[in-house]
Each structure stands twice: as structure tokens, then as C-alpha cells.
C-alpha positions in Angstrom: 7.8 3.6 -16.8 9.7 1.0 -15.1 8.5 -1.3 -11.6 11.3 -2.4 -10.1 12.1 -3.9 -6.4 13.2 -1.2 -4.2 16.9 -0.5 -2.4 17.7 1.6 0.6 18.6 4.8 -2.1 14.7 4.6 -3.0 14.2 6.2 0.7 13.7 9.6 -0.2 11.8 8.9 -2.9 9.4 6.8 -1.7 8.7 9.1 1.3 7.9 11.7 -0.4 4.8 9.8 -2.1 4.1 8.0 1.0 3.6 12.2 2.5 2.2 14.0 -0.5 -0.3 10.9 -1.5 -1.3 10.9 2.6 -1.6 14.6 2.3 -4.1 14.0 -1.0 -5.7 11.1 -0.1 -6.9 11.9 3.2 -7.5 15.1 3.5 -10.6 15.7 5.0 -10.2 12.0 6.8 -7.3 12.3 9.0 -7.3 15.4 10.9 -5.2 18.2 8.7 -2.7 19.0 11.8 -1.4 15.2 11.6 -1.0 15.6 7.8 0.5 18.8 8.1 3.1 17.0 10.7 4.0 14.6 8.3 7.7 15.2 7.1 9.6 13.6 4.6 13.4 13.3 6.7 11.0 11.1 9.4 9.5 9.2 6.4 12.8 8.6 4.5 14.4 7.6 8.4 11.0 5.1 8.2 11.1 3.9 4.9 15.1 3.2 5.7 14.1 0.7 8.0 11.5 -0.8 6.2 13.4 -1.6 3.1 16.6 -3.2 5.5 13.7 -5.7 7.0 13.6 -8.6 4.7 10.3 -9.5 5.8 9.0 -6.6 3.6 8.2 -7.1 0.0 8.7 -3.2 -1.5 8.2 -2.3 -5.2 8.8 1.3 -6.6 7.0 2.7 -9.8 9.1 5.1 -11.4 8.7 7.7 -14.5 11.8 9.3 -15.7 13.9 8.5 -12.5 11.4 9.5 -10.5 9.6 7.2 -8.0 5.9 7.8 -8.6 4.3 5.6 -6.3 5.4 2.4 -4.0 3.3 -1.0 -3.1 4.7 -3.0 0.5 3.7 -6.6 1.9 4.0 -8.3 4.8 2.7 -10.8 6.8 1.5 -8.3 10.0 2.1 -9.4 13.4 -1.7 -10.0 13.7 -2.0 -12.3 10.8 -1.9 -15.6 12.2 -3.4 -17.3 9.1 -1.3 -20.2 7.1 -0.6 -19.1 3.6 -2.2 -15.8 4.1 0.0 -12.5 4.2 -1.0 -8.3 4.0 -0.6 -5.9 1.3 0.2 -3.5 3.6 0.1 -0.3 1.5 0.2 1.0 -2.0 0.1 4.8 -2.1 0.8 7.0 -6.4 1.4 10.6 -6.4 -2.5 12.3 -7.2 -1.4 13.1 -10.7 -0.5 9.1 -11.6 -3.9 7.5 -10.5 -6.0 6.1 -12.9 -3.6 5.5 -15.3 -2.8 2.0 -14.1 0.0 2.4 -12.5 -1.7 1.1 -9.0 -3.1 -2.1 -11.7 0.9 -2.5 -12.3 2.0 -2.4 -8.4 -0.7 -4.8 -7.5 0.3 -7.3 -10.2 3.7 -7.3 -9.1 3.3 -7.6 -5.4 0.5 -10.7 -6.1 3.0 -12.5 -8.4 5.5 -12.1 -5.4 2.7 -13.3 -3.0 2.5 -16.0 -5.4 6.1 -16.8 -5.7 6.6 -16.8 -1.7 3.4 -19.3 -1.6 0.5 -17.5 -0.3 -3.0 -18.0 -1.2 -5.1 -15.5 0.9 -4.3 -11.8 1.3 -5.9 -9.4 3.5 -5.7 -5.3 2.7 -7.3 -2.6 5.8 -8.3 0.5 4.3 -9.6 3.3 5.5 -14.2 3.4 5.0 -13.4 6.8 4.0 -10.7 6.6 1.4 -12.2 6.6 -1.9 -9.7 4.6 -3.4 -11.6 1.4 -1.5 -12.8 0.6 -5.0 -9.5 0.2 -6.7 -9.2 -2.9 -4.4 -12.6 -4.3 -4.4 -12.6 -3.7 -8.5 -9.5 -6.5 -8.2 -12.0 -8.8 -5.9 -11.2 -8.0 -2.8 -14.4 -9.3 -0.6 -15.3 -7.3 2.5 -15.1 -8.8 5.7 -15.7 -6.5 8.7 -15.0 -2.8 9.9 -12.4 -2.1 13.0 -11.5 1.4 14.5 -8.1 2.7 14.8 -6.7 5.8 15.9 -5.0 8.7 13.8 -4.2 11.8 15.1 -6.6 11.6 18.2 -9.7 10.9 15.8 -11.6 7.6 16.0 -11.9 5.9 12.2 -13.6 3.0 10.9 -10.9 0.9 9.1 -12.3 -1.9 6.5 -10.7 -4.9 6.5 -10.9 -6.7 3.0 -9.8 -10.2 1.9 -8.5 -11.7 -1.5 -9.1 -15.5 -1.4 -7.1 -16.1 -4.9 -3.6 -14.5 -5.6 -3.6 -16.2 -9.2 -7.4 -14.7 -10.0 -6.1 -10.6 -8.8 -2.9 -11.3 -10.8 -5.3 -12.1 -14.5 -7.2 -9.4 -13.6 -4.4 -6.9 -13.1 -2.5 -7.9 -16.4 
């Protein structure tokens, strides 16, 4: 298994786990015609872009040449906060969670939060999505609930905070 930062070539790859780990992950959640919408040429034409903007911090998981899953961050637009910045999403093919691969991702994006100075991160995820845990097992502290849009259904969105980069990175060694 290698983590590794990723390059415009990773594209594809990671768009097809950012599609078939939506398609998993919220099925049930997100209404099934937006999921079925999903395709990976728009994804790889998205993830394009987001690797080119160097505001982005992207790191690739990869077994046997094969990206596997993907973790982002980024200071949103909404995150006025000195020394705080978003991990903005961190999405493993179904058949690679639980084996700490996700652990792996989120040490490497903290130590870069770390590196880059930032104390305080903030994650939003889904009340639904199961995988809420994974980030509150890592100390992540509720704060409050929003409502977004997807697909023309209302969902509750939690937004969680990490008040200590160095404390998730021991945990997630």
C-alpha cells in the first residue's frame, strides 16, 4: 500500500472512488437518481480542476497501482477562522474500509494541516452517513446540524470540529 500526494494523472482514478464510494455510502441518503447521474468523465473533468488549485491538499491511497481511496483539504470559502482549515472529504472504495486505510489518509492530511500551521479543523458530514463515527472515534467534537441540498432532498449535515491537529495525528499513527 503506498499514500502518496496526488498529480493531475490521478484524475481518473480518484473519480472513480469519489462515484462508487458515493454510490455505497449513500445509498438510501441521497436520492438514487442523483447517484445514478453520477459519472466518472464529469468526476475526472472535477477532480482535474481540483488537483491544478493549489489551495487543495489531495492525498491518494493506492494498492497495486490502483487508487483505493483519496482524502482533500481546504480552507472553504466559509471558514473565516485564523489557523483553522476543512477536511473537506475522504471517501475508500466499500471493500477497503475498516482496514485503516481511512486511519492512514487522515494522518497524512493532519500532519499536512500541521505543517501548513493550523490548529483547528472542521469536517461536515452527512447525520446519515454511518461513517460519522470514523471521525468522532479520532475526537472530532460535534458542534451543530445545517441543511443542505442534494438532489432536490433536504438533509441535515453535521458539522464537527477537531480543536488539536497534533492529538488526531497520535491517535491515527
Amino acid at each position: 500500500m503506498n499514500f502518496r500526494e496526488a498529480n493531475i494523472g490521478d484524475a481518473p482514478g480518484i473519480a472513480k472512488v469519489h462515484v462508487d464510494s458515493w454510490r455505497s455510502t449513500y445509498k438510501g441518503i441521497i436520492p438514487q437518481s442523483f447517484l445514478d447521474g453520477l459519472s466518472y468523465e464529469q468526476r475526472t473533468k472535477l477532480w482535474e480542476k481540483n488537483i491544478s488549485d493549489q489551495t487543495n491538499t489531495i492525498y491518494v491511497a493506492e494498492n497495486e497501482n490502483k487508487i483505493i481511496g483519496f482524502v482533500t483539504g481546504g480552507t472553504r470559502s466559509t471558514n473565516k477562522e485564523v489557523g483553522a482549515s476543512d477536511l473537506t472529504s475522504i471517501y475508500l472504495l466499500e471493500e477497503w474500509q475498516g482496514q485503516s486505510v481511512g486511519k492512514k489518509l487522515l494522518n497524512q492530511i493532519m500532519t499536512s494541516f500541521l505543517e501548513q500551521g493550523y490548529q483547528k479543523i472542521y469536517v461536515d458530514v452527512l447525520a446519515d452517513n454511518k461513517t460519522k463515527q470514523f471521525y468522532q472515534y479520532y475526537g472530532a467534537e460535534y458542534i451543530k446540524t445545517v441543511q443542505l441540498s442534494i438532489g432536490g432532498k433536504t438533509l441535515d449535515e453535521e458539522i464537527y470540529v477537531w480543536n488539536s491537529v497534533e492529538k488526531v495525528i497520535q491517535q491515527s499513527k
